[in-house]
C-alpha positions as CSV (number, residue, x, y, z in Angstrom):
1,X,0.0,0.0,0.0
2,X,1.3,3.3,-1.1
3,X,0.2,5.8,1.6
4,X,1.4,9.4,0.9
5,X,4.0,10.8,3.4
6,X,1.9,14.1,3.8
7,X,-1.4,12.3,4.7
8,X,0.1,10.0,7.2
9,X,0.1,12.7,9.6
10,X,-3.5,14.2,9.8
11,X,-4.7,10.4,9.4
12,X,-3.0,8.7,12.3
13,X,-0.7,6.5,10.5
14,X,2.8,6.0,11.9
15,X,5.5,6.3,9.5
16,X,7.7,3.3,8.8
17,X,10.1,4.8,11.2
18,X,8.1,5.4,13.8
19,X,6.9,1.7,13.1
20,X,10.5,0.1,13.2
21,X,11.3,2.2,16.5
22,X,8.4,1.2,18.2
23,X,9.4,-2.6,17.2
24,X,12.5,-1.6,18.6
25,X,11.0,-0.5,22.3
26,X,8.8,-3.8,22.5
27,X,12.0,-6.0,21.4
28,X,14.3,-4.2,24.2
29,X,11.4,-4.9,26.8
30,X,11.1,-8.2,26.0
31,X,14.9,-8.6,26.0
32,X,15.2,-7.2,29.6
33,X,12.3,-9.2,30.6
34,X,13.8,-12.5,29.3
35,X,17.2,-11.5,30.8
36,X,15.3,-11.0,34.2
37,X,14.0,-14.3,34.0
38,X,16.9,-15.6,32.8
39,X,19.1,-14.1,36.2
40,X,16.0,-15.7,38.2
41,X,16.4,-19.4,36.5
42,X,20.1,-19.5,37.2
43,X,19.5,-18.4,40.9
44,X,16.7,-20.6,41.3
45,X,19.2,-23.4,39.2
46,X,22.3,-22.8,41.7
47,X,19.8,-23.0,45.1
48,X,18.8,-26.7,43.4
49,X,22.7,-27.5,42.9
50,X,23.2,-27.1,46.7
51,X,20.0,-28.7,47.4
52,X,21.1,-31.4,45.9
53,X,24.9,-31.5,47.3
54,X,23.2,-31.3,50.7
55,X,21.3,-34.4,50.3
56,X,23.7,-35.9,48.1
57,X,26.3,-35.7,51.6
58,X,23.3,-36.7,54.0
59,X,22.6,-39.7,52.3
60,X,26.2,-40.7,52.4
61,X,26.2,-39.9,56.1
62,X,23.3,-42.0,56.8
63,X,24.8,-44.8,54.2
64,X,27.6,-44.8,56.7
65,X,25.4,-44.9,59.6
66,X,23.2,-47.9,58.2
67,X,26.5,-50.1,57.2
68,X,28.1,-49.5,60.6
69,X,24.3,-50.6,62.1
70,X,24.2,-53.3,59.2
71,X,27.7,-54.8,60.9
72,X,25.9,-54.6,64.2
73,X,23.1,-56.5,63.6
74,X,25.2,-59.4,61.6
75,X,27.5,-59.3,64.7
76,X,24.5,-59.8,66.7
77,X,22.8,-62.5,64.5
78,X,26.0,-64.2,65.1
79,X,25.9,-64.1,69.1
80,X,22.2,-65.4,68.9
81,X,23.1,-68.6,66.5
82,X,26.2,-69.2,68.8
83,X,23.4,-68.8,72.0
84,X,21.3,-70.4,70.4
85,X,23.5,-73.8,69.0
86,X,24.6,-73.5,73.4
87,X,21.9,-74.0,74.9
88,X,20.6,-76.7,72.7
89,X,23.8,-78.5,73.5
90,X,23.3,-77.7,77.2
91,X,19.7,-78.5,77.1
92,X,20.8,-81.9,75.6
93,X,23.3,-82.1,78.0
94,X,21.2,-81.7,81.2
95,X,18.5,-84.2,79.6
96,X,21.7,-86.7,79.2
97,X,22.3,-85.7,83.1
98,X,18.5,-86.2,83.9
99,X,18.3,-89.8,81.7
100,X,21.8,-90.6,84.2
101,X,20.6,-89.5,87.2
102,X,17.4,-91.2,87.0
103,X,19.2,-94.6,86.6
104,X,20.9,-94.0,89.3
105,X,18.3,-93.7,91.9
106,X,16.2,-96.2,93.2
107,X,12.7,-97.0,91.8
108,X,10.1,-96.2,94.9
109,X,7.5,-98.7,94.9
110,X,4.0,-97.7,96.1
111,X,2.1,-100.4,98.0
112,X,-1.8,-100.4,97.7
């Protein structure tokens, strides 16, 4: 369209000029908007990095802690088989005793 320069005055009609620096305004906004937005990603980016380093060294804290409980409870499971395997021997020990004893002694008689 082919608008005469001296109409575009009196009809409202920004020049191409006017046009491209207007274009120019709303892309420099948007560029400081998307560079605001941009600083507030890579904050919110770096608070998740140490997030993460944080629970990254708790859980090899409580790795620790669970391996060292871990050895504990194996050493523990050991005692109770070793308790355990004793006093069946001494249970079968004492019955042996008992079974001993009980020949032994004298059979008392009841008379009716």
């Amino acid at each position: 369209m082919n608008i005469d320069e001296d109409t575009c005055g009196w009809l409202g009609i920004p020049t191409p000029l006017e046009m491209h620096k207007q274009h120019a305004r709303l892309l420099e906004n948007e560029i400081q908007e998307l560079n605001l937005q941009l600083r507030k990603a890579r904050a919110d980016i770096f608070g998740l990095v140490e997030m993460l380093a944080e629970a990254q060294a708790k859980k090899e804290e409580f790795s620790g802690y669970l391996k060292q409980r871990g050895a504990e409870a194996a050493a523990m499971r050991k005692e109770i088989s070793a308790l355990t395997t004793r006093a069946g021997a001494t249970a079968r020990e004492a019955e042996t005793l008992r079974g001993m004893l009980a020949g032994l002694m004298p059979q008392t008689r009841t008379i009716v």
